[in-house]
N, C-alpha and C positions, 0 to 999 in steps of 0.2 A: 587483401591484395596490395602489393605493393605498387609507386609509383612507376617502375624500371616494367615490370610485368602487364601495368593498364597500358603504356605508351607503346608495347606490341602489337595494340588497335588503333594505333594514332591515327591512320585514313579512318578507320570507320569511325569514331570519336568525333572527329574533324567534321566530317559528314552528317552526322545526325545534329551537331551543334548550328550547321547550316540551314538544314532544313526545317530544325525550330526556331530560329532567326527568318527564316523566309517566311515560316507560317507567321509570327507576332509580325512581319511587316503589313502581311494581309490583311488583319485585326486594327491598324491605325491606319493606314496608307486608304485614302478613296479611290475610287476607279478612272479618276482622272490624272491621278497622280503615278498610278501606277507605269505610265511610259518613262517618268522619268526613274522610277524604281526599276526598271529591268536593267538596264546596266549597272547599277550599283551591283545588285545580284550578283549580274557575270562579271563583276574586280572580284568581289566575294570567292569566286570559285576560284579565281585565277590566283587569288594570295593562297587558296587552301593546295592549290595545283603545286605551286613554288614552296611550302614549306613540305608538300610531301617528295622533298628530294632531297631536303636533311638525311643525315645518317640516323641509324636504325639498330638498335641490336636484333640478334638472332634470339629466339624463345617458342616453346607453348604455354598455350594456356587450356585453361579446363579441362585438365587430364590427358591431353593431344586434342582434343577436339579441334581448336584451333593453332595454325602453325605458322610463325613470321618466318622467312628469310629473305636473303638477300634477293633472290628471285624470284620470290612471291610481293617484294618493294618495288623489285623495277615493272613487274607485268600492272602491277596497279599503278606508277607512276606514267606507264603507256597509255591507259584506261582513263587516267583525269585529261592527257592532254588533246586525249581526239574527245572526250564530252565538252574542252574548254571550245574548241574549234568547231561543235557542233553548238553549244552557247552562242557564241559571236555570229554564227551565221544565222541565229535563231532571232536576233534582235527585232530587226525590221522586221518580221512577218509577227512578230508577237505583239509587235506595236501595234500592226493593223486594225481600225475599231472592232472588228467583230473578234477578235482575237483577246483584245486585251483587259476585256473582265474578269476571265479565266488564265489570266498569264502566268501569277503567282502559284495555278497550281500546276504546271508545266513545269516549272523548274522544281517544285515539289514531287512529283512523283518520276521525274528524270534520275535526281539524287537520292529518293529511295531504290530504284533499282540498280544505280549505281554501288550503294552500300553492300544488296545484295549480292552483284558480281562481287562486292570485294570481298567478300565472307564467302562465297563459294569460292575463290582462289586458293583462299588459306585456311580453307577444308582441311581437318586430320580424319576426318571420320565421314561415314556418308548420311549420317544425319547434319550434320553443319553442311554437307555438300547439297542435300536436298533443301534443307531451310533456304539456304544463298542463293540457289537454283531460282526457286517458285519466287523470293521477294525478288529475285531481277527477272521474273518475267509476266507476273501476275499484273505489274502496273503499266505496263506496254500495252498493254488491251486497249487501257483507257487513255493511252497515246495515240495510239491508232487509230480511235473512233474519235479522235478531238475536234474537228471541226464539226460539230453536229449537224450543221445545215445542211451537209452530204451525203447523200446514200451510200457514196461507195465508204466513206470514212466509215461509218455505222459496220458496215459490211464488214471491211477491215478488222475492227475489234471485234465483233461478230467471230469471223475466222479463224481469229489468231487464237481467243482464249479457248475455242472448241479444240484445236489441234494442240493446244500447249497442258490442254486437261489430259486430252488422249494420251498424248506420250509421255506425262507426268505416271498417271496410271500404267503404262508399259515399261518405265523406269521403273519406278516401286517396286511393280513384281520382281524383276530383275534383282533389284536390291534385295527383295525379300528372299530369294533361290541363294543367291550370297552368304545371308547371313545364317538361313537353315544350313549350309556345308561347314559355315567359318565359328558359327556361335559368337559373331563380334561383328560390329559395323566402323570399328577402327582398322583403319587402310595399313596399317602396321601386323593387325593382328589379322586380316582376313590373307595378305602376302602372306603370312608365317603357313598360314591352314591350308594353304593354294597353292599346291605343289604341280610338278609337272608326273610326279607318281602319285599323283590322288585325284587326277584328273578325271570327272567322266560327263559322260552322255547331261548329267543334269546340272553340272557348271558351265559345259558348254550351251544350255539353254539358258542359265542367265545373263551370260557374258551376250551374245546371240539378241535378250528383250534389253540389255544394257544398251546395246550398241542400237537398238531402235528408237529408243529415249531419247538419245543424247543425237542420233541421226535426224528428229525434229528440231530440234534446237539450233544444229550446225545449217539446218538443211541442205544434208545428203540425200543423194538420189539413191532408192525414191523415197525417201521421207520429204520431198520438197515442194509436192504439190500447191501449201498454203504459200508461198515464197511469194509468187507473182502477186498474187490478187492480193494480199496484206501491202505489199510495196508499192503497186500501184493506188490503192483507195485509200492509205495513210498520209496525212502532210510533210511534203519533203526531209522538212528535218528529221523527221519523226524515223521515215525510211530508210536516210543515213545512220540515224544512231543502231535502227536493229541491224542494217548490211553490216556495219562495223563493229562497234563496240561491244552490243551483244556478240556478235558473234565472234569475235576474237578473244573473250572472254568464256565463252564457254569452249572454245575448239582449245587454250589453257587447261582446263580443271579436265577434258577427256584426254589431252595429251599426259598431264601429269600421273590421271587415276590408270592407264595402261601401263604406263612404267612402271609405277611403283607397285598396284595390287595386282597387274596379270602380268608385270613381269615374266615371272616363271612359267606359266601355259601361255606362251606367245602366239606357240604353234597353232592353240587354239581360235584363235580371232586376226593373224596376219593375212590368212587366204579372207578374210570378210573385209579387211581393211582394202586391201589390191582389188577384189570386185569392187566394193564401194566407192575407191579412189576410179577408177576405171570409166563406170556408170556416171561420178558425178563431172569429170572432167568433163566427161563425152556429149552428155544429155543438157549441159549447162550453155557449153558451148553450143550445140547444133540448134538451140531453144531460142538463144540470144542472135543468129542469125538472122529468125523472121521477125524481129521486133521492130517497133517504130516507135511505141511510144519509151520514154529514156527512163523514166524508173525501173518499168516493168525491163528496158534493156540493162540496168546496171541491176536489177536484181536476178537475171540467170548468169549474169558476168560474175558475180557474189557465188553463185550456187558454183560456177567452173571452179573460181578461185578457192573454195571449201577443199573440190576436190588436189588441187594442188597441195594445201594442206596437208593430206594425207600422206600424201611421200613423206614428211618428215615424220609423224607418225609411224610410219611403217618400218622406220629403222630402228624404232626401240633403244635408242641410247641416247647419250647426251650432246652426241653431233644433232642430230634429229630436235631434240625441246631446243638447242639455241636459233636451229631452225627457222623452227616456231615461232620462236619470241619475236627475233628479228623481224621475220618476212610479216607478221602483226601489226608489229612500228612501221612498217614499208605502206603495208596495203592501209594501214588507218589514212596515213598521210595522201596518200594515193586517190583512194577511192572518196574522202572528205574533201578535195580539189573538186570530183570530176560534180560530184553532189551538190557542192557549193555554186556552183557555174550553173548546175542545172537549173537550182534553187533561188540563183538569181536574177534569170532569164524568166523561168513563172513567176516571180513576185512582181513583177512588173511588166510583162506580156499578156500571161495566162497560157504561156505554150510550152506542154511538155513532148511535143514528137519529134522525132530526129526531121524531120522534112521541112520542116518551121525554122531549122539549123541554115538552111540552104543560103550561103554567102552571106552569115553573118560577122566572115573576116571582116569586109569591107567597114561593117557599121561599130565594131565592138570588136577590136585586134587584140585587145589584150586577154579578154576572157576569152578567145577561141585560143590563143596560144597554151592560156593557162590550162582548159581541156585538153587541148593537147596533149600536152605534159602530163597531167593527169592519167591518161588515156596510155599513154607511150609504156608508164612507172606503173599501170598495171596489165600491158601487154608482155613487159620483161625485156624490152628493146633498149639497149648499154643506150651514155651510158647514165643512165638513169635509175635510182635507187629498185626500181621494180627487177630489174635483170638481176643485181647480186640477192635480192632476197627468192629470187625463184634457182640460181645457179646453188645457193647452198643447202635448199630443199632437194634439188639434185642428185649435189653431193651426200648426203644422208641416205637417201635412198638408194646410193650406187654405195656405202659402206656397208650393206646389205645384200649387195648383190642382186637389185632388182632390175637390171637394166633394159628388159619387156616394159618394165613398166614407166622406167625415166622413154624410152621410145616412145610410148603413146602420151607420155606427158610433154613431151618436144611436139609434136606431131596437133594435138592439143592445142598447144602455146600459138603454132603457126595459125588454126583456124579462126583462134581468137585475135591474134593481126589482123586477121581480113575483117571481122567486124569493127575492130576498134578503128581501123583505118576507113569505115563508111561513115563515122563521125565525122572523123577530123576530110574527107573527101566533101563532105554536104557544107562543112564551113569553110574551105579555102575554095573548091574548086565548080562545083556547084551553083548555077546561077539563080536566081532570085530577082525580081522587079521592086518587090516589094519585103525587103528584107526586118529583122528585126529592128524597129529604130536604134540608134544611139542613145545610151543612157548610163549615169554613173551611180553605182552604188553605193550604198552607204557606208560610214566608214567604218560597222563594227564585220560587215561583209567584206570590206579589205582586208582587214585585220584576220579576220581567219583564212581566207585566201590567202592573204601571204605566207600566215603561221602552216599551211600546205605544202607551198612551194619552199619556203627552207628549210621543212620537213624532208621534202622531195629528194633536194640536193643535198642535206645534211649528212642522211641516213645511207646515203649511197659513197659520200665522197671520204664520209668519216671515218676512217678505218678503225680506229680505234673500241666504235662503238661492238660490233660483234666480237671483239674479244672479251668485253667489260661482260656482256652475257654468257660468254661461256666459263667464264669465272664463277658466274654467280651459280648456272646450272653446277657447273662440276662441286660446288662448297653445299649444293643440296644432296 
C-alpha cells in the first residue's frame, strides 16, 4: 500500500495515534496529575481537528470498501469540531475528584467511537458501514453509565446498549434481505441489482427493517422511546455528544445509503420517509412541551430536529445531502451552545430544570443571552444560522414537490418557538427571590461557548460556506 493510498485514512490514522497516546499517558501519568493531563489531551485533539482541514485527495481503498472524498472530508471535519467543543466543555467536570481517576478513559472511548463514525461515513459497502456503525455506538453505553455512583447513569447505559442491540439485529436482517436480492454488500453493486423493475414485496421489507435500524440510531418516531431516559440519566456532556455528533453522523451515512443504493426504488421508502418525518416533527415537538427537566427538554427538541432532517432526505438529490450537511454544521453549533449553558449551570448548582432558570438574566446575563441564541439558531428565527439551515431543508423538500409536508414542517417550527421561547421567558422575564448565584466559568467552558457562538454567526453569515458543500456533494 502506498503512502498517497494510507493518507486516504489520515482522520482515522490520526485518531487511533491519539488514542494510543492517551492510553501510554495513563500508564505514567498518576491520578493526581491527571488534572493537569486533561487539557494537554484536549490541544491534542484540537491540533488533530486543524490538520484535518489540510487537503486530501480523492481515493478507495480495499476494493471500495472504503471511500475518501471531498464530502466525506468536510462531514468528518464537522464531526471533530463539535467533539473539540464537546472536549472543552468536558474539562471541569472531568477534573471534578470523583470524576478524574477515570478521565483518561472518557477521552478514550470518546475517540474510539469517533473513529467509528469516521469509517461508517466513508462506508463503500455495508459491512464497513456495520463495523463504523457498532464501534461508534457500542462505547457510548459505557459513556452513558459513567458516573457510577448513579442509578440513573447505570440505567442509562443499561438502556442504551439493549436498544442499540435491538436495532443492530433489525438492521442485519435488513442487510441480510439486501444481500439475498443483490448477491453483494457493495453499495455500488447492490444500486446496479436494485432497480425500479426488480422491485418487489421482499426488497421493500428490507428497505422497511433498514429504515428501523437506522430509525434507533437517529431516533425517529417511534424508534425514539430510549431518547429521553438515556439523556436524562447520562452526564451532560455525554448527552450532548449522543444529541449531536452521533447523531448527525449517522443521519450522514442514511442520507448518503438512500441516494446512492435505493436510489432507483425511491418510490419504495419516500411515503416512509414523509410518515416518519411527519410523526417525528409532531411527537418530538408536542413531548418537548411538557418538560421541565432540560436534558430530557433538549432531548425531544433533538427527536423534532431528526425529523426536520427528513425533508432533506426526502428529496433525494443533491440539493437535499448539501442540505444535510449544512443544517448538521448549523444544529452542532447550535444545540453544543444551549448544552454547554446547561452544563455549566449543573456543574456548579446541581440544577437541571427549566424552573430553576427563573430570572437568572439578573445574576448571569451572559449565559442567558448565550441560550438564547442557542435557543433562537435552533428554533430557525433569521437572522441566525438556524433559519437558513432549516430554509434550505425547505427548499429541498419543495424541489420535490412536498409542500404538505414543508406546511406541517412550518406549522412544526412555530410549536417549537413556543417552547423555545418558555426558556428564554423563565430567564428574562420570570421572577425568582432566590435566583441562581452569580458565577464564572472556567476558561476551557468559555472557550467552547465561544467556539458556539462564532459557530452560530459564522455558519449563518458565511455565504460562501453552503456553496463550498455543494461543490463537494455535486464532485460525489
Amino acid at each position: 500500500m502506498q503512502l498517497e493510498q494510507i493518507l486516504l485514512m489520515r482522520h482515522e490514522f490520526m485518531l487511533i495515534i491519539l488514542a494510543l497516546v492517551v492510553l501510554f499517558f495513563e500508564l505514567i501519568v498518576s491520578d493526581s496529575g491527571k488534572a493537569k493531563l486533561i487539557p494537554v489531551i484536549v490541544g491534542l485533539f484540537g491540533i488533530n481537528t486543524v490538520v484535518g482541514f489540510l487537503p486530501q485527495s480523492d481515493g478507495t481503498l480495499f476494493g471500495g470498501m472504503f471511500v475518501m472524498s471531498e464530502m466525506q472530508l468536510a462531514m468528518k471535519n464537522v464531526l471533530n469540531i463539535g467533539v473539540l467543543i464537546v472536549l472543552f466543555q468536558s474539562v471541569k467536570w472531568l477534573q471534578k475528584e470523583e470524576n478524574l481517576k477515570n478521565s483518561i478513559e472518557f477521552f478514550v472511548i470518546m475517540i474510539s467511537t469517533l473513529i467509528g463514525m469516521n469509517f461508517m461515513i466513508s462506508a463503500g459497502d455495508f459491512l464497513m458501514f456495520y463495523l463504523g456503525l457498532e464501534l461508534a455506538s457500542i462505547p457510548v453505553a459505557a459513556l452513558a453509565a459513567y458516573e457510577k455512583g448513579k442509578i440513573k447513569s447505570a440505567e442509562a447505559g443499561i438502556k442504551f446498549i439493549l436498544s442499540s442491540a435491538l436495532s443492530s439485529g433489525i438492521l442485519l436482517f435488513g442487510i441480510s434481505i439486501l444481500y439475498m436480492l443483490s448477491g453483494s454488500i457493495y453499495f455500488n453493486d447492490v444500486a446496479a441489482a436494485i432497480t425500479a423493475e426488480s422491485a418487489s414485496p421482499l426488497l421493500a421489507l428490507g428497505i422497511v427493517f433498514f429504515f428501523a435500524g437506522m430509525g434507533f440510531k437517529i431516533s425517529l418516531v417511534p424508534f425514539h422511546l430510549w431518547t429521553a431516559d438515556v439523556y436524562e440519566g447520562a452526564p451532560i456532556n455525554v448527552t450532548s455528544y449522543l444529541s449531536v455528533i452521533s447523531k448527525a453522523a449517522a443521519s450522514f451515512i442514511f442520507a448518503i445509503i438512500l441516494f446512492k443504493v435505493f436510489g432507483e426504488v425511491a418510490h419504495l421508502w419516500k411515503n416512509i420517509v414523509y410518515v416518519l418525518a411527519v410523526l417525528t416533527m409532531t411527537v418530538g415537538n408536542l413531548f418537548a412541551l411538557r418538560q421541565n427537566n432540560m436534558k430530557r427538554f433538549l432531548a425531544f427538541s433533538s427527536i423534532a430536529q431528526a425529523g426536520f432532517i427528513l425533508l432533506g432526505v426526502i428529496s433525494a438529490n443533491e440539493i437535499g445531502m448539501t442540505a444535510i450537511i449544512y443544517f448538521a454544521l448549523v444544529y452542532i453549533f447550535s444545540n453544543l451552545g444551549a448544552f454547554g449553558v446547561v452544563g455549566a449551570i449543573s456543574l456548579v448548582s446541581g440544577k437541571e430544570n427549566m424552573s430553576d432558570y427563573n430570572g437568572i438574566y439578573k445574576t448571569n446575563p451572559k449565559l442567558s443571552l448565550l441560550m438564547m441564541l442557542s435557543l433562537f439558531s435552533l428554533a430557525g428565527i433569521p437572522p441566525v444560522a438556524g433559519f437558513f439551515g432549516k430554509f434550505f431543508l425547505f427548499t429541498a423538500a419543495a424541489t420535490g414537490g412536498y409542500y404538505w409536508l414543508i406546511f406541517i414542517a412550518v406549522l412544526n417550527a412555530t410549536i417549537s418557538l413556543y417552547y423555545y421561547l418558555m426558556v428564554v421567558k423563565a430567564m428574562f422575564i420570570e421572577k425568582n427571590e432566590n435566583p441562581i448565584p452569580k458565577f464564572k466559568s472556567d476558561i476551557y467552558t468559555r472557550i467552547g461557548l465561544i467556539m458556539s457562538v462564532v459557530g452560530i454567526f459564522a455558519t449563518g453569515f458565511f455565504g460562501g460556506l453552503y456553496e463550498y458543500i455543494k461543490e463537494a456533494v455535486d464532485k460525489f
